[in-house]
PALUM-896435 format. One record per residue (C-alpha): x negated, y negated, z. Coordinates in nm, 2 decimals, decimal comma. Example, Ala and Ser with C-alpha at 12.3 -4.5 7.8 and 13.67 -1.06 7.14 Angstrom:
BEGIN
      X      Y      Z
  -1,23   0,45   0,78
  -1,37   0,11   0,71
//
This chain:
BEGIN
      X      Y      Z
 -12,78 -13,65   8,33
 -12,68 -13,49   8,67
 -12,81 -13,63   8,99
 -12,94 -13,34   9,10
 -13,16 -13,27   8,73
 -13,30 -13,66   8,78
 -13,41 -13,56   9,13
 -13,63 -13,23   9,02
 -13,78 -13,45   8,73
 -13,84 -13,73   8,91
 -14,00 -13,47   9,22
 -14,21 -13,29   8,95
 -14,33 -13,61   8,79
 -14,45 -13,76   9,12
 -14,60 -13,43   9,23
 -14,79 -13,37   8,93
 -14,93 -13,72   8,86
 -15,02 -13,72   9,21
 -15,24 -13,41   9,14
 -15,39 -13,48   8,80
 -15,49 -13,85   8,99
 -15,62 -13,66   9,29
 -15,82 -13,40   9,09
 -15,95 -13,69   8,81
 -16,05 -13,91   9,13
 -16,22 -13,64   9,34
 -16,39 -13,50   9,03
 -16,52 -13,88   8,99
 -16,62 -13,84   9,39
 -16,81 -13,48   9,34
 -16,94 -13,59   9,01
 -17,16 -13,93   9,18
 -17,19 -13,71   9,52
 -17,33 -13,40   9,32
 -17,59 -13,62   9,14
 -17,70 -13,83   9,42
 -17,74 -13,50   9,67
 -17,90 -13,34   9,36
 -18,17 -13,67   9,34
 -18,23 -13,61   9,66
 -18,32 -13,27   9,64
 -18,55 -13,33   9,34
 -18,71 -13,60   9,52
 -18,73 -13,41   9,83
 -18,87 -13,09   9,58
 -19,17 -13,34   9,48
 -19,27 -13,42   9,83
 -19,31 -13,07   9,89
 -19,45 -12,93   9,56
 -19,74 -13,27   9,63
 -19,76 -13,08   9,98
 -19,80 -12,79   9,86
 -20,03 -12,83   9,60
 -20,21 -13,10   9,80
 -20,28 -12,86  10,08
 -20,40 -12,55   9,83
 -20,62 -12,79   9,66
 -20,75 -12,92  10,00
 -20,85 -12,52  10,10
 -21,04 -12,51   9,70
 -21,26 -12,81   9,78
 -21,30 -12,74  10,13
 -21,40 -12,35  10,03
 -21,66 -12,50   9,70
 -21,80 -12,71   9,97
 -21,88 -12,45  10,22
 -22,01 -12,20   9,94
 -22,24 -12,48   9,82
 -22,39 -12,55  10,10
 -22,50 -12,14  10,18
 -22,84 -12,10  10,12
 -22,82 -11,85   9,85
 -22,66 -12,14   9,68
 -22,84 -12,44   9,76
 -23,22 -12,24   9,77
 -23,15 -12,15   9,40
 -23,40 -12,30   9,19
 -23,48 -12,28   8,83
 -23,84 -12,25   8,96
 -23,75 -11,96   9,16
 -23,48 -11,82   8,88
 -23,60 -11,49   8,83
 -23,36 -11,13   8,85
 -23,65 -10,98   9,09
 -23,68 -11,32   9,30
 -23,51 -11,31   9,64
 -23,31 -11,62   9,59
 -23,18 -11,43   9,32
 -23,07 -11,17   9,44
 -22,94 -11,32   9,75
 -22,68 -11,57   9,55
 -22,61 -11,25   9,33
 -22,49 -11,05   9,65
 -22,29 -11,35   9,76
 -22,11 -11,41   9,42
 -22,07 -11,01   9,40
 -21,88 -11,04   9,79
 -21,65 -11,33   9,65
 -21,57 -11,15   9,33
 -21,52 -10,85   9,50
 -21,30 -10,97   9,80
 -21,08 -11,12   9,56
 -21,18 -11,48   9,66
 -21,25 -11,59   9,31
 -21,24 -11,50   8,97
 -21,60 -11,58   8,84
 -21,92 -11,77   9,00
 -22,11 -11,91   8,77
 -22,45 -12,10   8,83
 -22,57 -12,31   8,51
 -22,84 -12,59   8,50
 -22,79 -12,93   8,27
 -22,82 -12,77   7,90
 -22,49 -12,54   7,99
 -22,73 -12,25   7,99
 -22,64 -11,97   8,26
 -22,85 -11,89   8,49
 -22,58 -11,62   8,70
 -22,27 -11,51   8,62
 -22,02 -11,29   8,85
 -21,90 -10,98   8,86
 -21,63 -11,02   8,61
 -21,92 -11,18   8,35
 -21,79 -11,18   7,98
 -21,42 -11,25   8,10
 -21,49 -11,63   8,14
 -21,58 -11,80   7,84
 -21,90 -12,00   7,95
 -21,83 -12,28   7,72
 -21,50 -12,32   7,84
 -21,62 -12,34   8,15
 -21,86 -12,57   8,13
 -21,77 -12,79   7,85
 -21,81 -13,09   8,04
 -22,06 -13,23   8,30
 -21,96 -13,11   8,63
 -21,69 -13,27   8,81
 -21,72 -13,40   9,20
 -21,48 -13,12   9,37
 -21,17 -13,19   9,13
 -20,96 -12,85   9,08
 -20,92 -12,83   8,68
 -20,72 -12,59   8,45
 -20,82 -12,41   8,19
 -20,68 -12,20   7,92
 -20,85 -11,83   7,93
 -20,59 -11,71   7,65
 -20,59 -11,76   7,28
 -20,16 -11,82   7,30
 -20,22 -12,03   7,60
 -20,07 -11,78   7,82
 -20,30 -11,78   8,04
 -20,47 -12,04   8,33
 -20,73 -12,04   8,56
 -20,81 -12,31   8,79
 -21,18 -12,39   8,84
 -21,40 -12,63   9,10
 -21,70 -12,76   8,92
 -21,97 -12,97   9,12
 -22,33 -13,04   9,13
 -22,54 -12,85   9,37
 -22,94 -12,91   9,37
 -23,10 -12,89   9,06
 -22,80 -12,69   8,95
 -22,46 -12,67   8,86
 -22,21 -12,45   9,00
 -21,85 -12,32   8,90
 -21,55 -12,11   9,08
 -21,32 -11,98   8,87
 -20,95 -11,84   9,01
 -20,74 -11,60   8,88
 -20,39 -11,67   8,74
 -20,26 -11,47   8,95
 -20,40 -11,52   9,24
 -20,45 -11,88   9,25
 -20,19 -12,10   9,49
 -20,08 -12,30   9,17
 -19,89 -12,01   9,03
 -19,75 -11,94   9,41
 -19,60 -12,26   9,44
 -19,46 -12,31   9,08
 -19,27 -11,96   9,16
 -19,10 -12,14   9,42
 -18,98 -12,44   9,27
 -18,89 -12,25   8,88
 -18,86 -12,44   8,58
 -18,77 -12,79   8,73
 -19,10 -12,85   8,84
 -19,45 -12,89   8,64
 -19,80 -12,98   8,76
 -20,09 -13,19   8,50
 -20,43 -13,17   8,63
 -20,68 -13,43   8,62
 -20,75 -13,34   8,24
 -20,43 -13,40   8,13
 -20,33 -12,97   8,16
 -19,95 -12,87   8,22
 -19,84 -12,57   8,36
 -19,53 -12,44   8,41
 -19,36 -12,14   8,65
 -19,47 -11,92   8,34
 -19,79 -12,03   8,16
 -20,00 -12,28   8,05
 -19,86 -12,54   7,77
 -20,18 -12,71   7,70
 -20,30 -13,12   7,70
 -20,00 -13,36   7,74
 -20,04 -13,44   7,39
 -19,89 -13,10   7,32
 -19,62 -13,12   7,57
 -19,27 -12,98   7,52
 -19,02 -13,23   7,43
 -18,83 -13,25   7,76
 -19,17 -13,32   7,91
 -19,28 -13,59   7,65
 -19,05 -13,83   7,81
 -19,25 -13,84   8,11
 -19,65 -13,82   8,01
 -19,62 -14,22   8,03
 -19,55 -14,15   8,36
 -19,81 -13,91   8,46
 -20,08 -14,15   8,37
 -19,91 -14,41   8,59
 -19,85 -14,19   8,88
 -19,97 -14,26   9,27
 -19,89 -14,13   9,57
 -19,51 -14,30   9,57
 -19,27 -14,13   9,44
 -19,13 -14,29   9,14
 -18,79 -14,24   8,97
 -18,79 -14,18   8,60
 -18,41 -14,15   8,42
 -18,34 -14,08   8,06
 -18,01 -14,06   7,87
 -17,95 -13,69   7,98
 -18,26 -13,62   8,26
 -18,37 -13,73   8,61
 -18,72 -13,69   8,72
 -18,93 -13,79   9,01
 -19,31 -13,82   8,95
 -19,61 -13,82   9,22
 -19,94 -13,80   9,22
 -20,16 -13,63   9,50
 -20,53 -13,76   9,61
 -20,66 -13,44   9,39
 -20,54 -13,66   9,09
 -20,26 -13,37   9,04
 -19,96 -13,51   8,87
 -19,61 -13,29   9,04
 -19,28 -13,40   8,77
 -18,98 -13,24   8,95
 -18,69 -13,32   8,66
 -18,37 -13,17   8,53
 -18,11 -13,23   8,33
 -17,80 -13,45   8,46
 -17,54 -13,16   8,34
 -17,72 -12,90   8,60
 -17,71 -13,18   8,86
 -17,29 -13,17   8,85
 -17,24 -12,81   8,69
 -17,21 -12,74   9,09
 -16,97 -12,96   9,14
 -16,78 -12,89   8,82
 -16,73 -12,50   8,94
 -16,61 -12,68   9,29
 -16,40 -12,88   9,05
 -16,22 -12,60   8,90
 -16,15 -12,44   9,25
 -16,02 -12,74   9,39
 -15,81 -12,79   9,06
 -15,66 -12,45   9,12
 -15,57 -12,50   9,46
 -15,45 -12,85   9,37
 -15,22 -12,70   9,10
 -15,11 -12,40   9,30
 -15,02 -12,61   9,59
 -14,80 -12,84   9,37
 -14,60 -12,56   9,21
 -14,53 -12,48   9,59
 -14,42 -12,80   9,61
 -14,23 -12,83   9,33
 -14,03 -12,52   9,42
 -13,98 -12,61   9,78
 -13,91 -12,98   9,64
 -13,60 -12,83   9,42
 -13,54 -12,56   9,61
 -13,46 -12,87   9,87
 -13,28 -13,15   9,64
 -13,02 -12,83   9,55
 -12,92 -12,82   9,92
 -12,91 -13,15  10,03
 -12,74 -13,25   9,67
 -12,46 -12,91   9,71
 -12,19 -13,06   9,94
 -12,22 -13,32   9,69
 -12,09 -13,09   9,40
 -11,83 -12,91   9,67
 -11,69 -13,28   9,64
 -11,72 -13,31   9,31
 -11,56 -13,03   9,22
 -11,30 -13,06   9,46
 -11,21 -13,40   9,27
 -11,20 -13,24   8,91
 -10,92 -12,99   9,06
 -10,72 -13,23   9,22
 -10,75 -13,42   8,82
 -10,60 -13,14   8,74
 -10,31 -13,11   8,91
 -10,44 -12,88   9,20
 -10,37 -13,15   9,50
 -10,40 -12,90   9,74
 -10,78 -12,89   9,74
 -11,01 -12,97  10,00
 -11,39 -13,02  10,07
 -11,47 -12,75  10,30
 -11,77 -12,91  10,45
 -11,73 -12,86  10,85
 -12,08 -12,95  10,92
 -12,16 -13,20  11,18
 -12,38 -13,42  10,93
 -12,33 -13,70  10,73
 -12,16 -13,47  10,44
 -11,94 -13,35  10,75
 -11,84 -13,68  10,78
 -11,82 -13,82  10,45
 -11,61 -13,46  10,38
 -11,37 -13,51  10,65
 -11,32 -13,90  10,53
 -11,24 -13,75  10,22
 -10,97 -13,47  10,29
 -10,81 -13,74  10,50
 -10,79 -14,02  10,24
 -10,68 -13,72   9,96
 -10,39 -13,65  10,26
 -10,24 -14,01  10,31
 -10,29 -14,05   9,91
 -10,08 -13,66   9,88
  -9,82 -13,86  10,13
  -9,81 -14,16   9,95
  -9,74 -14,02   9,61
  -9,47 -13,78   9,75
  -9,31 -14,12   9,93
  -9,33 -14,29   9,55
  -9,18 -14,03   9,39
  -8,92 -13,93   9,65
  -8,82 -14,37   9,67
  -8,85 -14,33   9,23
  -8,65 -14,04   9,21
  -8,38 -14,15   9,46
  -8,40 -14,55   9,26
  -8,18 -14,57   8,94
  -8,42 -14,76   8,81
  -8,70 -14,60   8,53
  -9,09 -14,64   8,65
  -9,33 -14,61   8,32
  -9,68 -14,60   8,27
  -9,89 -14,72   7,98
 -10,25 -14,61   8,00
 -10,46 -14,80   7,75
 -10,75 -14,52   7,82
 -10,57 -14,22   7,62
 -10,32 -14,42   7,54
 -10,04 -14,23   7,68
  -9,66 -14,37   7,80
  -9,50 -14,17   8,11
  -9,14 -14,21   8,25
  -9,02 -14,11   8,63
  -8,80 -13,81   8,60
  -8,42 -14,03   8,58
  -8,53 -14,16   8,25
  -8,34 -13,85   8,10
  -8,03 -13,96   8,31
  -7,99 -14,26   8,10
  -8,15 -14,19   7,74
  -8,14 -13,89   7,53
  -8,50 -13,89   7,39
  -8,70 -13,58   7,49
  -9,10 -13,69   7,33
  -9,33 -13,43   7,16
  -9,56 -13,57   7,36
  -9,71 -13,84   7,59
  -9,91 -14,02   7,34
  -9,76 -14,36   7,26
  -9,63 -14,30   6,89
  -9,43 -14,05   7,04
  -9,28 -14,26   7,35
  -8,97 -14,39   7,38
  -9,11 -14,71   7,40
  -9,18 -14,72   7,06
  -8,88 -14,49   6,93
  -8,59 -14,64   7,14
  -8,27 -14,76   6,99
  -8,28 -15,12   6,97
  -7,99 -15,39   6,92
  -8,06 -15,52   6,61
  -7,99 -15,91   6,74
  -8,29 -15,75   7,00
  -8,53 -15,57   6,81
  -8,74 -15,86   6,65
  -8,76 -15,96   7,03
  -8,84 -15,63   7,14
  -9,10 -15,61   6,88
  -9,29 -15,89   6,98
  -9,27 -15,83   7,35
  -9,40 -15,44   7,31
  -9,68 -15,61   7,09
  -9,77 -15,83   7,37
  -9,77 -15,57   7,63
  -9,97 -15,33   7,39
 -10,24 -15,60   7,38
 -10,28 -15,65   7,79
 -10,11 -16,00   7,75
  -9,94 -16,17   8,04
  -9,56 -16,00   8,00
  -9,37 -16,07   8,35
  -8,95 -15,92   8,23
  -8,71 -15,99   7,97
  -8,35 -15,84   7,92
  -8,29 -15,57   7,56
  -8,02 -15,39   7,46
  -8,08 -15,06   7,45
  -7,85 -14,74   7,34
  -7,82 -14,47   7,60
  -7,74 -14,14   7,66
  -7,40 -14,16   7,50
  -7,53 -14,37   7,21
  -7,37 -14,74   7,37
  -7,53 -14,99   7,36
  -7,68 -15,09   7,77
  -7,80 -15,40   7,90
  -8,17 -15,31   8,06
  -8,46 -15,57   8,20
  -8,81 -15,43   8,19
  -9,05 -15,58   8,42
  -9,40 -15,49   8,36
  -9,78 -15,57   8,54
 -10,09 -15,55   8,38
 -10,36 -15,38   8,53
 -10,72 -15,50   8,50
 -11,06 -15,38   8,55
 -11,36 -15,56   8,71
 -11,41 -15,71   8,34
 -11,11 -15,83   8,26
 -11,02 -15,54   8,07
 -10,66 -15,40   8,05
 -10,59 -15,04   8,19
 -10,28 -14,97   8,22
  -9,92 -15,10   8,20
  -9,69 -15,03   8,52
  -9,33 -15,13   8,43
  -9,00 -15,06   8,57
  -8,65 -15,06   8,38
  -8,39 -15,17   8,51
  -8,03 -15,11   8,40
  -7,85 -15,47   8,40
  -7,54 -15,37   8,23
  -7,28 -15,45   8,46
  -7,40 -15,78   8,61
  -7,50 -15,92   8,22
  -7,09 -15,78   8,10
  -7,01 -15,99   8,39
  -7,20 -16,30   8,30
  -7,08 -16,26   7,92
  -6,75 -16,17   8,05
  -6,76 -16,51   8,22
  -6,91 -16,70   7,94
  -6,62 -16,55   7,71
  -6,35 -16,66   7,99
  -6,48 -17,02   8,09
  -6,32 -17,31   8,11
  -6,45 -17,63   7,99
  -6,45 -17,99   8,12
  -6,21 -18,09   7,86
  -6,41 -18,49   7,87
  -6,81 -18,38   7,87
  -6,73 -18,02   7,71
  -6,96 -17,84   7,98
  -6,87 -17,62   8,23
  -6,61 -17,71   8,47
  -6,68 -17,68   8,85
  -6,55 -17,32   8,89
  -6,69 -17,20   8,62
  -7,02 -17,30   8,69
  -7,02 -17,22   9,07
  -6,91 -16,82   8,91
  -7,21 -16,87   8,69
  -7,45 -16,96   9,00
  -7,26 -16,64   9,17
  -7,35 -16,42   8,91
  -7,76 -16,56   8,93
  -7,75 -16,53   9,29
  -7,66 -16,10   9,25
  -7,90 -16,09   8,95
  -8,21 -16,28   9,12
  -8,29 -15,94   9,31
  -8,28 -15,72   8,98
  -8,48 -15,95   8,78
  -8,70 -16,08   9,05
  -8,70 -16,39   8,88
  -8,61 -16,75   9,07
  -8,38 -16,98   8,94
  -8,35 -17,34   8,97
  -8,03 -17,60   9,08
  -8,05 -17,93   8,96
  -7,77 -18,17   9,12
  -7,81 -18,50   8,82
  -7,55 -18,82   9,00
  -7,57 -19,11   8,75
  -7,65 -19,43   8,93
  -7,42 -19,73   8,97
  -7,16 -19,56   8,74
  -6,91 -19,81   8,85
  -7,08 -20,05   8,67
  -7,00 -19,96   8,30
  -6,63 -19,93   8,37
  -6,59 -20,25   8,53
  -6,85 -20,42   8,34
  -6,73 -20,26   8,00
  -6,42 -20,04   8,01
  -6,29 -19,72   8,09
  -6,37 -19,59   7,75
  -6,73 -19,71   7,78
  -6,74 -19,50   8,11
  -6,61 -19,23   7,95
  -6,90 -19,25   7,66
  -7,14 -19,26   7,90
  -7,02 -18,95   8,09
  -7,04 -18,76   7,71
  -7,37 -18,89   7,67
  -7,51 -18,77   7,95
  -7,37 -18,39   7,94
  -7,49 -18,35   7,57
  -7,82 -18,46   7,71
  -7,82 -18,23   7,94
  -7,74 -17,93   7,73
  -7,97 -18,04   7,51
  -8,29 -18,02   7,78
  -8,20 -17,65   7,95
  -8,14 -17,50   7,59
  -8,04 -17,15   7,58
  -8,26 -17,15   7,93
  -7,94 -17,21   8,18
  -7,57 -17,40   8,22
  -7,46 -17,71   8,29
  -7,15 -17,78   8,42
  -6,94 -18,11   8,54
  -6,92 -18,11   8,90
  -6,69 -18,38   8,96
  -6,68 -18,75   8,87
  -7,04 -18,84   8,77
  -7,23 -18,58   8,88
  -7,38 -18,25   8,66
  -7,47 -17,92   8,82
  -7,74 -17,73   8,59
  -7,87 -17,37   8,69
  -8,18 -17,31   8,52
  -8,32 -16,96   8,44
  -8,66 -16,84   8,53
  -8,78 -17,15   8,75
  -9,14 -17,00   8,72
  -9,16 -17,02   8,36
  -8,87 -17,32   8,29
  -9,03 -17,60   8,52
  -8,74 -17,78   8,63
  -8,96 -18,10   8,68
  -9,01 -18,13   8,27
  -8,63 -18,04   8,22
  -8,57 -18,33   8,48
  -8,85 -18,57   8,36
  -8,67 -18,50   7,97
  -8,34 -18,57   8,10
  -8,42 -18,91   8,28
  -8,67 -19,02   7,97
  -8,36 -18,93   7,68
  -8,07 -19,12   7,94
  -8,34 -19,43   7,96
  -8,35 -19,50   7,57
  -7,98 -19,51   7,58
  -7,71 -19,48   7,29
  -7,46 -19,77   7,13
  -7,15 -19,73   7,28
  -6,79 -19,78   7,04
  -6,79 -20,18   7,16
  -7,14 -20,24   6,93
  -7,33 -20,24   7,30
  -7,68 -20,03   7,35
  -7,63 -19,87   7,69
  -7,93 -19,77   7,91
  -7,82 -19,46   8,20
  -8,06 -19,43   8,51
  -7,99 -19,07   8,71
  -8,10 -18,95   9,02
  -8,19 -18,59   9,00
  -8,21 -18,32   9,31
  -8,40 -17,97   9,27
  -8,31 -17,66   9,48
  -8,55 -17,40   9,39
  -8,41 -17,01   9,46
  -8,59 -16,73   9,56
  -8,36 -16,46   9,67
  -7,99 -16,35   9,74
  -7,97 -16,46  10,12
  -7,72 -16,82  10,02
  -7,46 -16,89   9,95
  -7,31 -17,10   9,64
  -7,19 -17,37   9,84
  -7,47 -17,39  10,06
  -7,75 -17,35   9,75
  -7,56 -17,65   9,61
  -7,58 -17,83   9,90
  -7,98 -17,84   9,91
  -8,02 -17,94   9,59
  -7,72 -18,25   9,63
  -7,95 -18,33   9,99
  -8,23 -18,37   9,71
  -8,06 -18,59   9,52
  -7,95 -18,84   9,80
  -8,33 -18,86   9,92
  -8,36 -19,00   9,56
  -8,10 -19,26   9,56
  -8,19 -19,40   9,92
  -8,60 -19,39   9,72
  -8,50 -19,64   9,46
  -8,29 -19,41   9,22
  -8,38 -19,30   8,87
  -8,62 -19,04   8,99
  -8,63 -18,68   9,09
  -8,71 -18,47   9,39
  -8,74 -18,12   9,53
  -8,63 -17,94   9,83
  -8,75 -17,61   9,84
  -8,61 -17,31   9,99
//
């Protein structure tokens, strides 16, 4: 996935998780703030309602008292109860002035037996019985039901006065009861003294016929004093209070109105949460695309230059970072431009074949002079269709070859080695490949870099010489000019093959010894023993030739790979355990062995020889029998 896609989804993530926690932990926050402010109010709605009522029922009692006390009220006697008898008519007029100023409802005037003595103005409305079914109260306010579908109340004061009783009744709708429950709506109800509920609409009756939301709290009414007290059920909140009247005020309501508020804030906020982070999701891409664009200039400029367009450039001038990084860039794809035009100017002007393996797409390339040499023209690049793998081969080569190729194909360590190969005009060429692995931070092989190397002259030479030496006609090895030539020829060779070669200088010690001890002959043995030893050790790894008297010269190939301390160390070791000479004797040889290692071009024969002679006398004036280096 691009950078710039992980950027938007990992902006939009972040910005929407931030705003479903924000809206889930405010909606938590208005939630508990919506029902505690909403306890409040109820609580602060039954302190009023108590008030309220308190102070209506305070102006009822204080009123009765007053009309109790007139003396149309207080002279009435059932002694003096007559409809012709002044005090009669005297409380009649004052019950008729109450009725008619709207005051009250009904007066009614009634002894012990419930009997009336006076009703008011509105007589036959109140039911006398309903009135007075019970003894008369001490100034409590009561309700009563005046309708048959209790849809109706009146509130009455009943107290003893004299001899008498006497009742006020109030009108529904006049009575402060009805004035306060239109303020407070349905989330309040008032139970009088007897146990009456009344709502904002009308009277429900005695608690035992209660509505079921109200049940819950009749417990509570009984209970209920002046202190408000909090009452909480699985889906309501109430707060219950009682006034000195002995009128019970419930403010309750169900918990879902208490945060229906805050859920209609909830949505809002919601909204404007999700509008703002579409906003900021826009912005946030709109954003990432411009600070992530000089990123794809630079990116694109790369895939052109892949493809072969290495005159393209980041053309970011700004003054920023990307400015800089852009300029860094164009500058680095300039000195790379420069030093591929040096490479393949210094390939094309070298006789010598550069090749590339690439294990990726497995694909072989050759520097332009390969066609010079070989007439091979591939299909393709892919290696089944190189040259590598279809070149003309010696057949004394090709098992070589094979083995080699399979080695390089594989990543394995593969430093040169020296083919025949037919050319151009179908002869057979000497040629050296050279090749370096290269690895990735794993270990993992890459690609194969390899240059070939056309030896054809120098190795004709060196055959040439081999075909045309002359041999030490006593040890069979090399004589002394013929093995100087030989160290010639490695000396011009060492900078094609880049390869050092060892000189080993091998004097036999005390050699006097076995011709004066033995004889001549016996010396002579001993000189044959030691050459054969010799060419035995190096192989078909270098020469050895007879340098004069008793001392070898032995030029080893490839120092790096042929240590010339185990050649030396096998040469002293195979001398030590001695042969049986033609007079029945067993002869031990001790040697003394000097090493001249050769790294380059820049000596002579003579002098090469020299330094590795200078290592050999540091051995004999040691304690003999040993071998030494002197490096160059």
């Amino acid at each position: 996935m691009k950078v710039r896609n992980i950027l938007i989804i990992v902006t939009a993530v972040l910005l929407i998780a931030s705003t479903v926690f924000f809206s889930v932990f405010l909606g938590i926050q208005l939630d508990s703030t919506a029902t505690a402010m909403y306890e409040t109010y109820l609580q602060d709605m039954a302190k009023g309602q108590s008030a309220s009522l308190q102070l209506y029922l305070d102006n009822l009692t204080g009123s009765f008292r007053a009309l109790t006390e007139m003396p149309a009220v207080k002279n009435f006697t059932s002694g003096t109860y007559s409809s012709t008898s002044t005090q009669y008519k005297d409380a009649e007029a004052l019950i008729t002035s109450l009725v008619d100023t709207g005051a009250a409802k009904s007066v009614i005037i009634y002894d012990d037996s419930k009997i009336v003595l006076m009703a008011g103005v509105a007589e036959g409305v109140v039911d006398a019985a309903g009135v007075c079914d019970t003894a008369a109260a001490d100034f409590e306010p009561v309700l009563f039901v005046s309708g048959s579908d209790n849809s109706k109340y009146n509130v009455s004061v009943k107290a003893e006065s004299g001899n008498y009783n006497i009742a006020v009744v109030y009108d529904q709708e006049n009575t402060g009861v009805r004035t306060v429950l239109k303020h407070a709506n349905n989330s309040v109800f008032f139970v009088d003294p007897n146990g009456s509920i009344v709502t904002a609409q009308s009277i429900v009756g005695d608690s035992t016929n209660a509505p079921q939301q109200y049940a819950t709290y009749m417990s509570a009414v009984s209970d209920a004093n002046d202190t408000i007290q909090r009452y909480e059920t699985k889906d309501e909140i109430a707060f219950v209070t009682k006034t000195a009247g002995g009128w019970t005020i419930v403010a309750n309501n169900q918990i879902s109105t208490a945060t229906a508020e805050s859920k209609a804030t909830m949505g809002t906020i919601i909204g404007i949460a999700v509008t703002l982070c579409v906003v900021f999701v826009v912005l946030g891409i709109i954003l990432i695309i411009s600070v992530t664009k000089p990123f794809y200039k630079i990116s694109d400029t790369l895939l052109k230059i892949s493809r072969g367009d290495h005159e393209a450039r980041v053309d970011i001038m700004s003054k920023n970072e990307y400015g800089d990084i852009a300029r860094v860039f164009n500058d680095i794809m300039d000195n790379i431009i420069v030093s591929e035009s040096r490479y393949r100017t210094i390939i094309d002007m070298s006789d010598n074949i550069i090749f590339e393996w690439n294990f990726h797409n497995n694909e072989v390339t050759f520097s332009n002079n390969f066609n010079k040499k070989f007439s091979y023209r591939a299909p393709s690049d892919h290696f089944a269709d190189s040259f590598l793998l279809k070149c003309k081969v010696h057949p004394e080569d090709a098992d070589r070859y094979k083995a080699d190729l399979e080695k390089l194909a594989k990543g394995e360590n593969f430093k040169r080695n020296e083919y025949r190969w037919k050319n151009i005009y179908g002869d057979y060429i000497w040629v050296l490949i050279r090749t370096a692995t290269i690895n990735d931070k794993d270990g993992n092989p890459l690609k194969v870099v390899g240059v070939i190397v056309d030896i054809d002259r120098a190795k004709k030479s060196e055959n040439m010489l081999t075909a045309r030496a002359s041999f030490d006609s006593l040890t069979n090895v090399y004589n002394r000019e013929t093995i100087e030539s030989a160290i010639n020829n490695e000396i011009e060779l060492i900078g094609v093959r880049k390869a050092e070669f060892a000189i080993l200088f091998v004097d036999i010690d005390d050699f006097k010894f076995y011709n004066d001890q033995y004889s001549h002959a016996t010396g002579d043995q001993v000189l044959r023993f030691t050459a054969t030893t010799i060419k035995n050790a190096i192989g078909e790894n270098g020469l050895a030739g007879r340098y004069g008297g008793d001392e070898f010269i032995v030029c080893l190939k490839n120092a790096e790979e042929n240590d010339p301390a185990l050649i030396a160390e096998q040469i002293l070791n195979t001398l030590k355990e001695g042969f049986d000479s033609d007079s029945g004797d067993h002869l031990t040889i001790n040697v003394s062995i000097g090493i001249s290692i050769i790294r380059d071009n820049s000596k002579r024969v003579d002098e090469i020889i020299g330094q590795a002679d200078d290592a050999m006398y540091k051995i004999k004036k040691n304690g003999k029998s040993n071998y030494g280096f002197l490096e160059t």
